[in-house]
NUPAMI-645546 format. One line per field, with one value per residue (C-alpha): residue number from 1; residue in three letters; z, x, y. Coordinates in nm, 3 decimals, always signed. Each point is the difference from the previous one (the first is absolute). Layout:
# residues N
n	c(NUM;...)
res	c(Ala;...)
z	c(Z;...)
x	c(X;...)
y	c(Y;...)
***
This chain:
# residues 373
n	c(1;2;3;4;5;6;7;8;9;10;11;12;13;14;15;16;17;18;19;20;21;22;23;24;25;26;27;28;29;30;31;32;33;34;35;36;37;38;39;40;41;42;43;44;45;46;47;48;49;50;51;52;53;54;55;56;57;58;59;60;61;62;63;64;65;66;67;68;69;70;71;72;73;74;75;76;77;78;79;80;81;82;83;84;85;86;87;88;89;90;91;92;93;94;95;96;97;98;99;100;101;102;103;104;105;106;107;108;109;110;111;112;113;114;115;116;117;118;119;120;121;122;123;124;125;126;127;128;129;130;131;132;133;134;135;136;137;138;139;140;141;142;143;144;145;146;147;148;149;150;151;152;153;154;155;156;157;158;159;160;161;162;163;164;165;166;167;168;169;170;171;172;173;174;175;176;177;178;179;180;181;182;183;184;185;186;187;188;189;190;191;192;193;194;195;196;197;198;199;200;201;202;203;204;205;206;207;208;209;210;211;212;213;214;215;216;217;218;219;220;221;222;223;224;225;226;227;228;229;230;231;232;233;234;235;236;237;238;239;240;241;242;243;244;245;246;247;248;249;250;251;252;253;254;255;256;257;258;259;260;261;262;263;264;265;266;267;268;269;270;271;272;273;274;275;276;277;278;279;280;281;282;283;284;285;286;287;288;289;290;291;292;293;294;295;296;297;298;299;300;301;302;303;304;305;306;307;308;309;310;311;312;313;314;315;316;317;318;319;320;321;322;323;324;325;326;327;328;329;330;331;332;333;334;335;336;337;338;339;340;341;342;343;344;345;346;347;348;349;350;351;352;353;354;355;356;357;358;359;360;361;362;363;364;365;366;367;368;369;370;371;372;373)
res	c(Unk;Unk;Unk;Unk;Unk;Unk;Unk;Unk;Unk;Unk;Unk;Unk;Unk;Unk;Unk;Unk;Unk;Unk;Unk;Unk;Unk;Unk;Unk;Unk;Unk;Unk;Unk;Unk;Unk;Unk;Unk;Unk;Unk;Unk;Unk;Unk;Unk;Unk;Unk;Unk;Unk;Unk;Unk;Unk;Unk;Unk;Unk;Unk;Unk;Unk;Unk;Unk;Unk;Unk;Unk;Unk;Unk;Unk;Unk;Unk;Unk;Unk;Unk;Unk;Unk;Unk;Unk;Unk;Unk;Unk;Unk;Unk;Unk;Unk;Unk;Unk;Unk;Unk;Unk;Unk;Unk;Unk;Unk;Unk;Unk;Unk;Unk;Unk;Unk;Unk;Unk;Unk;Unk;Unk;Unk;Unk;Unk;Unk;Unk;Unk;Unk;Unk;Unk;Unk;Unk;Unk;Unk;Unk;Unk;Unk;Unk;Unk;Unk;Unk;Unk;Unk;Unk;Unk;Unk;Unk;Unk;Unk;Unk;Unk;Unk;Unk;Unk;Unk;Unk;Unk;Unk;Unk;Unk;Unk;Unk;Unk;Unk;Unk;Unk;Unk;Unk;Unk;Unk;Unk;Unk;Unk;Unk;Unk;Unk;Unk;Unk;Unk;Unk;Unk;Unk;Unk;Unk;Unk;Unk;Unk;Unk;Unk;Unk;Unk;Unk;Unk;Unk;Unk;Unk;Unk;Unk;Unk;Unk;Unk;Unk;Unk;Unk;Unk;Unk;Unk;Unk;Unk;Unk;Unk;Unk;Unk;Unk;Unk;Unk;Unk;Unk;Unk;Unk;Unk;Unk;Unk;Unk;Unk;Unk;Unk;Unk;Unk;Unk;Unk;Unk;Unk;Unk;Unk;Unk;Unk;Unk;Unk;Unk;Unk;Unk;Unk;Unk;Unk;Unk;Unk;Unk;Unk;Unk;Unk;Unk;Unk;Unk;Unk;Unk;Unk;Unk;Unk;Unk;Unk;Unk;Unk;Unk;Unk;Unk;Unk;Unk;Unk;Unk;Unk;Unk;Unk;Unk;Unk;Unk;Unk;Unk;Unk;Unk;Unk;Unk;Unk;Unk;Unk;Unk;Unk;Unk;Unk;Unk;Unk;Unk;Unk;Unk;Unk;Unk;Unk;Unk;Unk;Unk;Unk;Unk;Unk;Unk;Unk;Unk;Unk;Unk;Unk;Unk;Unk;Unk;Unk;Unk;Unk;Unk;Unk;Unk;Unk;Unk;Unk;Unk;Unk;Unk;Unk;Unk;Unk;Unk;Unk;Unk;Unk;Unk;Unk;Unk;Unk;Unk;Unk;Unk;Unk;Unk;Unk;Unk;Unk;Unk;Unk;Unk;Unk;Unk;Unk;Unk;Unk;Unk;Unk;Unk;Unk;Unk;Unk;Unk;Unk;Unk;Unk;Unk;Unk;Unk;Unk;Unk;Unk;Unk;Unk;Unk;Unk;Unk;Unk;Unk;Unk;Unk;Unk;Unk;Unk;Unk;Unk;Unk;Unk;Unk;Unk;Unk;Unk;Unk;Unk;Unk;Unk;Unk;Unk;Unk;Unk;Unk;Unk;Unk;Unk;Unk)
z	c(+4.118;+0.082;+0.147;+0.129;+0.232;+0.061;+0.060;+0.248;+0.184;+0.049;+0.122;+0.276;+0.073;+0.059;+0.246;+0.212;+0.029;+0.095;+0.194;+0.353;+0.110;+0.066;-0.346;-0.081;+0.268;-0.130;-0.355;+0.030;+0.353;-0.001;-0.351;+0.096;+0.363;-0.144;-0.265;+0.285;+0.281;-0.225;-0.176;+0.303;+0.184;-0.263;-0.035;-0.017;-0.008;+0.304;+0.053;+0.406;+0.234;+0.317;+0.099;+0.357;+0.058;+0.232;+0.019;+0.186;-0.158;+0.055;-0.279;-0.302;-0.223;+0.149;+0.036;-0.334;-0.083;+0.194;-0.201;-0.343;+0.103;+0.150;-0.288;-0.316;+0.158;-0.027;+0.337;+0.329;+0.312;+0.266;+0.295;+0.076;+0.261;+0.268;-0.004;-0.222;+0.210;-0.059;-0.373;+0.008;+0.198;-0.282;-0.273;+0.190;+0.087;-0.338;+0.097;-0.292;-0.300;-0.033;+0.309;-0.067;+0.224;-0.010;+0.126;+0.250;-0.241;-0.291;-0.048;+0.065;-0.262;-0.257;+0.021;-0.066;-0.337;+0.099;+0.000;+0.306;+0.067;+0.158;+0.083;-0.152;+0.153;-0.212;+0.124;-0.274;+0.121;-0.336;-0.248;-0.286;+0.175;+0.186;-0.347;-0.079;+0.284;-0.041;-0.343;+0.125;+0.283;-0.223;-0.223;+0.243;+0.096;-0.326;-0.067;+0.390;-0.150;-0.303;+0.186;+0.287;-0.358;-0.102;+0.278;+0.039;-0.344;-0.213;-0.309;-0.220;-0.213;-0.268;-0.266;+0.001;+0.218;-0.135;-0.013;+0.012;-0.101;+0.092;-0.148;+0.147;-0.265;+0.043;+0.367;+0.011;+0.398;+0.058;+0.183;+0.105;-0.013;-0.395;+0.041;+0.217;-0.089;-0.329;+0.160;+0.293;-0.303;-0.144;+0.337;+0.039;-0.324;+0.111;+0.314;-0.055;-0.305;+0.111;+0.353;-0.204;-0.242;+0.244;+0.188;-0.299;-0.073;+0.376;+0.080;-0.171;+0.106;+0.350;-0.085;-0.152;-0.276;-0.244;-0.106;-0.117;-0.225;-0.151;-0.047;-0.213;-0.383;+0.107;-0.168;+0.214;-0.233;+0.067;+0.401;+0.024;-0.185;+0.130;+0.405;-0.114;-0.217;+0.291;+0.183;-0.354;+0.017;+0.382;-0.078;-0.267;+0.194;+0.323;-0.233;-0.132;+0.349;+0.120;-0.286;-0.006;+0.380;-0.119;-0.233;+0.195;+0.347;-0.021;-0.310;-0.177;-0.380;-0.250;-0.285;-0.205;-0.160;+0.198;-0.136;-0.064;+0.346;+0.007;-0.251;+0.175;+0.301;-0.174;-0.132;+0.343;+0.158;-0.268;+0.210;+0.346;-0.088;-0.094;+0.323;+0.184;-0.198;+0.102;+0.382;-0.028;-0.149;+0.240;+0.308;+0.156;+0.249;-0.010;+0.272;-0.215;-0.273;+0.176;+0.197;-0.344;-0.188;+0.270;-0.027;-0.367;+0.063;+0.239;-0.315;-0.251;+0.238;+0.122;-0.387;-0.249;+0.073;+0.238;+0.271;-0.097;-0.397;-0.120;-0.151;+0.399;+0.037;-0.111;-0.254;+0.069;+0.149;-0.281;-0.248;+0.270;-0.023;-0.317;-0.047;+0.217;-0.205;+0.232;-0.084;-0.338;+0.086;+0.259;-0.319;-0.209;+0.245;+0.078;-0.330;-0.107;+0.369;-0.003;-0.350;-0.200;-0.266;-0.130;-0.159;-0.284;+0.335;+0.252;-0.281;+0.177;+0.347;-0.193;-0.191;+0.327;+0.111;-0.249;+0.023;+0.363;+0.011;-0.288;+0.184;+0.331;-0.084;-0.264;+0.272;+0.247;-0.251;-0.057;+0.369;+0.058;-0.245;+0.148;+0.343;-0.200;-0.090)
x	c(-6.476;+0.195;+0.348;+0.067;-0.326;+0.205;+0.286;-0.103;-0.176;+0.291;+0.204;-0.262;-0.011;+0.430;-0.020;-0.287;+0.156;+0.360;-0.134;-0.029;+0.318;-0.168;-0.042;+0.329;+0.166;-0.203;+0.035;+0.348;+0.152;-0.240;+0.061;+0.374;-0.070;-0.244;+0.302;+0.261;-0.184;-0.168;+0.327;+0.203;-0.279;-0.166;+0.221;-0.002;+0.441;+0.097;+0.365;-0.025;-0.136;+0.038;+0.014;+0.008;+0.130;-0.105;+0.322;-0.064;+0.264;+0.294;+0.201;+0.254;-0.302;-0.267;+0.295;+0.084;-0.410;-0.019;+0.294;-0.166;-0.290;+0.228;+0.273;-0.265;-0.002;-0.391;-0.014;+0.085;+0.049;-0.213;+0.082;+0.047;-0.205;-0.059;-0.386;-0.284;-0.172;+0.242;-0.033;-0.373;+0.034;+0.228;-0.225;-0.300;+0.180;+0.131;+0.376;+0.047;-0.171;+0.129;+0.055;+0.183;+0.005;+0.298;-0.112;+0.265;+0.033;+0.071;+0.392;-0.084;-0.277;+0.152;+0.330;-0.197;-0.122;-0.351;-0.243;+0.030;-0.319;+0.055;-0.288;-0.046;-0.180;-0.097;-0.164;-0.284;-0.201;+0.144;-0.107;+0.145;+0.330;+0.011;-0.012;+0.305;+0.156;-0.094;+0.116;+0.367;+0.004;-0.061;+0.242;+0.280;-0.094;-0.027;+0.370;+0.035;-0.103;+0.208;+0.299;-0.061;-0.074;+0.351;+0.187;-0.228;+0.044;+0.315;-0.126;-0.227;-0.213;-0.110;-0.165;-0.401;+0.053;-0.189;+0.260;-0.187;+0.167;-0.226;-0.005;-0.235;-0.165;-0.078;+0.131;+0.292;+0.058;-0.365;-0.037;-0.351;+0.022;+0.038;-0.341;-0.156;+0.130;-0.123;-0.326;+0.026;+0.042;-0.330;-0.240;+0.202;-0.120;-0.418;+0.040;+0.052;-0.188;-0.304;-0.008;+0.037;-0.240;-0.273;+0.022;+0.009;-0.398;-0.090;+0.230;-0.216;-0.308;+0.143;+0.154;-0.330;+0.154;-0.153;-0.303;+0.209;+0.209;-0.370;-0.110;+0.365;+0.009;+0.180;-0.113;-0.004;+0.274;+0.194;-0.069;+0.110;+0.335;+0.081;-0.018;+0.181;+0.261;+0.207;-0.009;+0.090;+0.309;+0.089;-0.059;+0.261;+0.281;-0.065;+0.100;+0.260;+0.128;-0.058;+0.125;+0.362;+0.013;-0.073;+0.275;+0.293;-0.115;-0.111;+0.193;-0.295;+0.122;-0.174;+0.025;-0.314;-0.104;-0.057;-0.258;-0.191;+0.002;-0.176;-0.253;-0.114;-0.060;-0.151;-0.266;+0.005;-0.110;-0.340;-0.079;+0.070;-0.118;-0.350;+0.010;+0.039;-0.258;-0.222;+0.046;-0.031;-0.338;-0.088;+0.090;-0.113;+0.323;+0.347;+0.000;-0.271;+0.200;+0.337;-0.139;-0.193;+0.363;+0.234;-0.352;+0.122;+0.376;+0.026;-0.162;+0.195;+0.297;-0.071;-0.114;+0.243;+0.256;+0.236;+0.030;-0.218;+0.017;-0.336;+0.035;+0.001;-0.389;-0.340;-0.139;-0.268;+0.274;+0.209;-0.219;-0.080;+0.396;-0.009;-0.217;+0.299;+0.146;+0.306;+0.012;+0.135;+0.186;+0.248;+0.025;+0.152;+0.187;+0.129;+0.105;+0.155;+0.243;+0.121;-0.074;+0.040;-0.325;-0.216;-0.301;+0.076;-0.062;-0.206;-0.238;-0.289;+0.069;-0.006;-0.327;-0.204;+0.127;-0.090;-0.415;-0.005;+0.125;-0.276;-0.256;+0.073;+0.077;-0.284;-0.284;+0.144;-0.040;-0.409;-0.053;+0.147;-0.172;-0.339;+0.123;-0.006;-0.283)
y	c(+10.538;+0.297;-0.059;+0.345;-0.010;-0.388;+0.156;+0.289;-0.255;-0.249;+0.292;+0.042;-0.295;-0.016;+0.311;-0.148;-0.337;+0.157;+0.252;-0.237;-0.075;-0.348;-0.087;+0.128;-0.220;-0.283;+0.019;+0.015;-0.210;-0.230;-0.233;+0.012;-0.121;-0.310;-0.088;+0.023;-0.154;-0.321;-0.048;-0.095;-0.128;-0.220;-0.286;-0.369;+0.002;-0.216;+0.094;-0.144;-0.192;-0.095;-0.356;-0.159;-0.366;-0.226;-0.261;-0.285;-0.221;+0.211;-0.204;+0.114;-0.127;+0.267;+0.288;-0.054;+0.006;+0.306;+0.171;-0.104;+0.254;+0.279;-0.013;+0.112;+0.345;+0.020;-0.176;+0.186;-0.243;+0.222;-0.272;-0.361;-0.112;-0.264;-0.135;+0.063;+0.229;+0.264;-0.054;+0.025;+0.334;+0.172;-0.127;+0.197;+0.317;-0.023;+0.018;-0.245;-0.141;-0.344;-0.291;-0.313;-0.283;-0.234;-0.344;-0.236;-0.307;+0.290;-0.112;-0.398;-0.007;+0.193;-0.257;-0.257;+0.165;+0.015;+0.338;+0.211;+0.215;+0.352;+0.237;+0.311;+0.271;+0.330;+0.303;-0.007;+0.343;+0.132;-0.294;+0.110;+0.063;-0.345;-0.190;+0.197;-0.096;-0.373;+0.040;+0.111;-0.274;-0.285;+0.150;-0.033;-0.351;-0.160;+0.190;-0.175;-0.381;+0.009;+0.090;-0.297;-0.233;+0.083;-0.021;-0.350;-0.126;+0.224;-0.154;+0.242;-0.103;+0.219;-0.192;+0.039;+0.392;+0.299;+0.242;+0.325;+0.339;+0.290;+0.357;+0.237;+0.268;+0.337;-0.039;-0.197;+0.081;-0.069;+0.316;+0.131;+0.344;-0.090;-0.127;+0.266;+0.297;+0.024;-0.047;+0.222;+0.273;-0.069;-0.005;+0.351;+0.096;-0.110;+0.083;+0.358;-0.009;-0.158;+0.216;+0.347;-0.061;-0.142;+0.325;+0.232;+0.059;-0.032;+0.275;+0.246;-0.106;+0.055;+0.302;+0.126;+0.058;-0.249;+0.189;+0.317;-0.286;-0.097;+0.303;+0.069;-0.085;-0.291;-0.311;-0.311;-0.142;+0.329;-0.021;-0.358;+0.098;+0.298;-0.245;-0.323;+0.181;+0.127;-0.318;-0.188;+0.219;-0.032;-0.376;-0.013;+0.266;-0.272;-0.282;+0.157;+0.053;-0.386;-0.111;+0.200;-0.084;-0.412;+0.055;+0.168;-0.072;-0.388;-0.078;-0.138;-0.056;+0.156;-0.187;+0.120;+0.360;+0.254;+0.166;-0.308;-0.018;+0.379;-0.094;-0.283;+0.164;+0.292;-0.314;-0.108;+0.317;-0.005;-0.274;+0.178;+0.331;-0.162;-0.193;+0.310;+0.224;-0.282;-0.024;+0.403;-0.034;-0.211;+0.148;+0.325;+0.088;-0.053;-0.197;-0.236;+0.013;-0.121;-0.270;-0.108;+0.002;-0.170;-0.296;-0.018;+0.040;-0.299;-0.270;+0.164;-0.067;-0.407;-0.060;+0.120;-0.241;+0.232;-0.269;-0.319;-0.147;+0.027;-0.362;-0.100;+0.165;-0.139;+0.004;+0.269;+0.240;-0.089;+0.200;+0.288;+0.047;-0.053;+0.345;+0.145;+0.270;-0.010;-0.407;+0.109;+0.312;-0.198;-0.293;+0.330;+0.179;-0.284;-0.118;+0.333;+0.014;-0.390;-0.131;+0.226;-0.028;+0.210;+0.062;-0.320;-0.182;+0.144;+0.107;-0.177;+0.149;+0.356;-0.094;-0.054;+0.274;+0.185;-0.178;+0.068;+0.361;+0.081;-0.233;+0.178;+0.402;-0.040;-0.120;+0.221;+0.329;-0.119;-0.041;+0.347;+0.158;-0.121;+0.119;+0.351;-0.009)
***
């Protein structure tokens, strides 16, 4: 293997690929736009929601209902209104997420010490969202019950009560972007990746330029090199990027190494790289190849445990997400930002990373080479 025929080839390959101002613009707006944009926009924080009442007993027992919802702060009181209609028409439009409908014989049940029913409409378009929601309502009422129990009975009992004292680890304010922006930084690292690498062989066959690189001393080790080692290096100057603007931007702690961090996602791109080589070997246009990478982006995505827990899938999908090299990647980037552990840990997320990148960039190399021949 010669590394100067390596090296001359890798700085061809910089000078075509920042040659168009499009791939310039790309390489460089692009990851910071998908970290800004997904960081503010994916989140599961509920900080308000609007809430309509429907108050048909006009009592101090359903005002003082009404204020238990409006006095958290998480609850905005949108409008009170007169008939259901009017309710069911702001639920459809959307003009608010929650109804609540105060029945007459509210007060004059409730005095009596028996269970008042109220109805409680949710918007449930977003599903996820809605349970949220529910969650938060029947927060406020049971706070609503034991209240009305004291004021009823101003004895407490305490013996036999769970008295629970919570502590939340890792993310004590149980904020999302904790959660997703660690993993918004890895799909920026595939994405980019993946797409670059996909393209790299095709664009010399296009370019007609393929058969003078065969015809070069170039070994196919060499050739292969010489294409994936820029995009390695754009791969790791883009992480460095997300990951300073995770830091200092969206105040994600980093409480793990650093460059732990950097080797696993050099391990990570093995895996990536030889995905890419692949789709390139199978494809004969860019436009092939791109289609043939965003069908693999969008599994990789739904299965590595970004959005849904894998534990919640089948079986069978279970060990299809399991062969996910971006399953174990999020586990360790993961781990490094909000836990803090390393490889004495995550050792078994770095091992298959380690059998899938040489699985992957190995069969990838083979079917190249018989595509040279």
């Amino acid at each position: 293997m010669s590394w100067l025929r390596i090296r001359e080839l890798v700085r061809k390959e910089f000078i075509q690929l920042f040659r168009d101002p499009k791939n310039r613009r790309v390489l460089t707006i692009a990851p910071i736009l998908q970290l800004m944009i997904f960081g503010y926009v994916v989140n599961y924080d509920i900080t308000a929601i609007n809430v309509a009442f429907l108050d048909r007993s006009r009592t101090p027992e359903s005002r003082k209902l009404i204020t238990s919802f409006t006095g958290n702060g998480i609850f905005h009181l949108v409008t009170t209104v007169t008939d259901h209609k009017t309710l069911e028409t702001l639920l459809l439009k959307g003009g608010v997420e929650l109804g609540i409908t105060v029945p007459p014989d509210f007060a004059e049940i409730i005095q009596k010490g028996h269970t008042a029913s109220i109805q409680v409409l949710v918007d449930g378009s977003m599903s996820n969202m809605a349970s949220i929601r529910i969650g938060y309502a029947m927060q406020v009422l049971e706070r609503f019950n034991r209240d009305r129990m004291y004021e009823l009975y101003p004895i407490r009992l305490t013996c036999g009560q769970i008295d629970p004292r919570l502590r939340t680890w890792y993310n004590p304010n149980l904020e999302s972007r904790y959660f997703f922006v660690p993993g918004i930084v890895a799909f920026t690292v595939v994405l980019i990746s993946l797409l670059l690498t996909s393209i790299a062989i095709i664009k010399e066959k296009e370019a007609g330029t393929m058969e003078q690189l065969i015809v070069t001393p170039l070994r196919p080790i060499e050739l292969i090199a010489g294409k994936t080692i820029p995009y390695v290096l754009i791969s790791l100057v883009q992480m460095l990027i997300v990951t300073l603007l995770a830091l200092y931007w969206f105040e994600i702690p980093m409480k793990g190494n650093v460059f732990f961090l950097f080797f696993a996602t050099c391990l990570f791109l093995i895996s990536s790289m030889g995905l890419g080589l692949f789709i390139s070997t199978v494809s004969s246009t860019q436009q092939q190849a791109m289609m043939t990478t965003f069908f693999f982006i969008l599994p990789m995505f739904m299965l590595s445990g970004f959005v849904f827990p894998i534990a919640n899938m089948p079986l069978a999908v279970r060990w299809i997400a399991y062969l996910n090299p971006l399953t174990y990647f999020l586990i360790i980037i993961r781990g490094i930002f909000l836990k803090g552990v390393g490889f004495t840990v995550l050792w078994p997320q770095t091992t298959a990373l380690v059998a899938i990148g040489f699985v992957l960039f190995t069969g990838s190399i083979r079917r190249f080479r018989k595509r040279l021949d």
